[in-house]
C-alpha positions in Angstrom: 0.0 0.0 0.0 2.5 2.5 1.5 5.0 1.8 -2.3 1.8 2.4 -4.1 1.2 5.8 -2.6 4.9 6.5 -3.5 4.3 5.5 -7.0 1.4 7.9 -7.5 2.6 10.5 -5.5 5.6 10.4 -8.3 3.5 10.5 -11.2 1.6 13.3 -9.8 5.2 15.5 -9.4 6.2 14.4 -12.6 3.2 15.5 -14.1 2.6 18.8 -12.7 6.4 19.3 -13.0 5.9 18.9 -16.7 2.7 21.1 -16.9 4.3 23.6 -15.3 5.8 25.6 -18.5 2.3 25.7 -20.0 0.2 26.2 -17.1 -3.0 28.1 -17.9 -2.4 30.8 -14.9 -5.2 32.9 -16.1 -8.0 30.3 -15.1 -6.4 29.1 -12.2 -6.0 33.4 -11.0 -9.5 33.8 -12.0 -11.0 30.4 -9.7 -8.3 31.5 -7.1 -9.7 35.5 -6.9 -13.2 34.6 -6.7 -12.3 31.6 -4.4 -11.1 34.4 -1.7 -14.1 36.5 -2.2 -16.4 33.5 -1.8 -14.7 32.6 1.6 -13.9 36.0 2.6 -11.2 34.3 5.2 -9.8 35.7 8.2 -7.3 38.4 7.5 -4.8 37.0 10.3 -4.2 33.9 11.6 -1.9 30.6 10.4 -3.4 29.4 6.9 -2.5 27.1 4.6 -2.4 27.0 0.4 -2.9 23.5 0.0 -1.4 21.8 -2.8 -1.1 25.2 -4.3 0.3 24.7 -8.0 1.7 27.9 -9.0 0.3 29.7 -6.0 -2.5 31.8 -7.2 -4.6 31.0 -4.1 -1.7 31.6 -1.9 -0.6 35.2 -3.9 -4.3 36.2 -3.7 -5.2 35.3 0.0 -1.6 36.7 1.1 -2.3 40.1 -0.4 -5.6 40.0 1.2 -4.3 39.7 4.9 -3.0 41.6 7.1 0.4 43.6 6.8 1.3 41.8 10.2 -0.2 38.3 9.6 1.4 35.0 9.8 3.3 33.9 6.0 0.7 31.7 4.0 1.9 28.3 3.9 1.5 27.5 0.5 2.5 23.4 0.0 3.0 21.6 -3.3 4.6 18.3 -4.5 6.0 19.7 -7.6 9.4 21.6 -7.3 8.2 22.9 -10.9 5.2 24.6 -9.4 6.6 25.7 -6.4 9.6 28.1 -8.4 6.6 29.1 -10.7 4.6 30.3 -7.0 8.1 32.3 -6.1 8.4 33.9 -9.2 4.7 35.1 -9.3 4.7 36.2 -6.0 7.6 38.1 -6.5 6.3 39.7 -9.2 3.0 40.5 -7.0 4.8 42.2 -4.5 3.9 39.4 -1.7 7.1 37.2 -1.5 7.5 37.5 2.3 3.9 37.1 3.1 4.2 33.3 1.6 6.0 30.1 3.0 6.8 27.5 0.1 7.3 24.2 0.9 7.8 21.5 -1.1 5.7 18.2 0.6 2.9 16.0 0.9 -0.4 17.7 0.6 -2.3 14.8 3.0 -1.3 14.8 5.8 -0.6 18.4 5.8 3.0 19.3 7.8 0.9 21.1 10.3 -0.3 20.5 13.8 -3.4 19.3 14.9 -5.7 22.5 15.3 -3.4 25.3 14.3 -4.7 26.7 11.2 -7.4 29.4 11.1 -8.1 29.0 7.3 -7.5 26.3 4.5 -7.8 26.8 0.8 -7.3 24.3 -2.1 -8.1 25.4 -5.9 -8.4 23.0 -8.5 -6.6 20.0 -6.7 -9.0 18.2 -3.8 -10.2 15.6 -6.7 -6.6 14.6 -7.0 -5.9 14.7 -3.2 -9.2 13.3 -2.6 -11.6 12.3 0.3 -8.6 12.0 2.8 -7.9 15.2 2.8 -10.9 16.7 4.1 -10.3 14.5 7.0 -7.1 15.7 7.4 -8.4 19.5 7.2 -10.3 18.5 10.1 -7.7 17.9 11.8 -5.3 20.9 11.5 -8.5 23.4 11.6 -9.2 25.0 15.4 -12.3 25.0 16.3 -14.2 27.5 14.5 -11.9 28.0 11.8 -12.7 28.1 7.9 -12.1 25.6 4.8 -12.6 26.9 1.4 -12.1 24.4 -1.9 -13.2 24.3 -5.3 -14.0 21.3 -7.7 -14.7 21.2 -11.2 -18.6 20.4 -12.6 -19.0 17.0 -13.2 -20.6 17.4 -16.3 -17.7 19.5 -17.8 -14.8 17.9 -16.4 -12.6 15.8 -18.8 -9.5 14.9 -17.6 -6.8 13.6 -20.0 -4.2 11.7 -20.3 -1.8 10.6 -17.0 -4.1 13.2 -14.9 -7.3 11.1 -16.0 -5.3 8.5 -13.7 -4.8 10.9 -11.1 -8.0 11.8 -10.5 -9.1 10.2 -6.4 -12.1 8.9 -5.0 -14.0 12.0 -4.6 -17.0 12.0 -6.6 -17.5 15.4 -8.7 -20.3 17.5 -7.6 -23.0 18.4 -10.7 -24.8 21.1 -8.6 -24.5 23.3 -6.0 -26.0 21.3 -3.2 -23.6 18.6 -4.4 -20.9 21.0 -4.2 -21.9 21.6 -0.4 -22.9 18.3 0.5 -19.4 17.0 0.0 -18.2 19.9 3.1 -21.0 18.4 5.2 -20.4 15.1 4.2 -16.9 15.4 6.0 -17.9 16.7 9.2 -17.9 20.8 8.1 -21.0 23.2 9.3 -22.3 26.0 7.8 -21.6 25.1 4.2 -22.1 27.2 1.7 -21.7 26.6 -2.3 -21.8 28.8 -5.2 -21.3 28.1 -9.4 -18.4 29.9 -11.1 -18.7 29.8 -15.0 -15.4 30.7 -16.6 -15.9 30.0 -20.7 -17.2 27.1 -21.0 -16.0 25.6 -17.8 -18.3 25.5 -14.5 -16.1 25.2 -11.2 -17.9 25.0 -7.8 -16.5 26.9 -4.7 -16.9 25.6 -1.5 -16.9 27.4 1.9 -17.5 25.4 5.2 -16.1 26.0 9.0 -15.1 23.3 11.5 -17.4 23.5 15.0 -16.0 25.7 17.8 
């Protein structure tokens, strides 16, 4: 089990490291801006860009906080992606309002209970159902989870990512969209339909209990 987790955590950086020339930063910026306004998260307080990619969610919530506020920890398994994240952050002015850290996404390198907010663009059906379980765990009580998955009637995954996709089914509403926050233990869920072109991504705002 445990060498079979290794094997697709290696595909995985391969292929992200491989993407990472071409990838489409305008749509990921886009689902990443209106991700933040959806949650509206705390402007202080430890958070977390999980498996961030080139770090738009991490650029965008870290310009969003407080001048005093705790570095973003923004965590990917490509090394690609993660120099892509530094050099846009750079470029946005943020660079010492953001942690990088190349690691595992689940669990995340975090204690239990010491992160005020969690975001995750565009990866939890890769990650899958594990880790919303694991958010659970490094939430404190009362703290705030905010996610986005693609519509599953729009969604076409190809080649070695088709592979990559986990056992998390795709939501094809809104209530689907929520249900899979609730599902996992999260109150207070809240879901709303972002149409970009001809692609409809679902983001997803839920708190732990205090």
């Amino acid at each position: 089990m445990e060498d079979r987790a290794q094997d697709r955590s290696s595909r995985i950086t391969r292929a992200f490291d491989e993407l990472a020339p071409d990838y489409d930063h305008g749509h990921h910026d886009a689902v990443a801006r209106a991700l933040i306004d959806f949650m509206r998260p705390a402007t202080s307080g430890a958070a977390a860009d999980v498996a961030c990619g080139s770090g738009a969610v991490a650029v965008a919530l870290a310009a969003a906080r407080d001048a005093d506020a705790s570095p973003v920890l923004a965590i990917d398994l490509s090394p690609a992606m993660i120099e892509s994240g530094r050099e846009r952050a750079e470029h946005a002015g943020v660079a010492d309002r953001i942690e990088w850290r190349v690691s595992e996404a689940v669990p995340l390198p975090v204690p239990a209970a010491s992160l005020e907010s969690i975001c995750c663009a565009s990866s939890l059906h890769f990650l899958g159902a594990g880790a919303l379980a694991d958010w659970r765990r490094a939430l404190r009580p009362g703290g705030q989870v905010g996610f986005t998955m693609p519509a599953a009637s729009g969604f076409r995954a190809g080649g070695v990512f088709a592979e990559l996709v986990a056992d998390l089914p795709l939501p094809d509403s809104v209530d689907a969209a929520s249900r899979i926050a609730i599902d996992a233990g999260f109150v207070s869920a809240r879901a709303e339909a972002l149409r970009l072109g001809r692609r409809t991504v679902f983001l997803v705002t839920a708190f732990m209990t205090r």
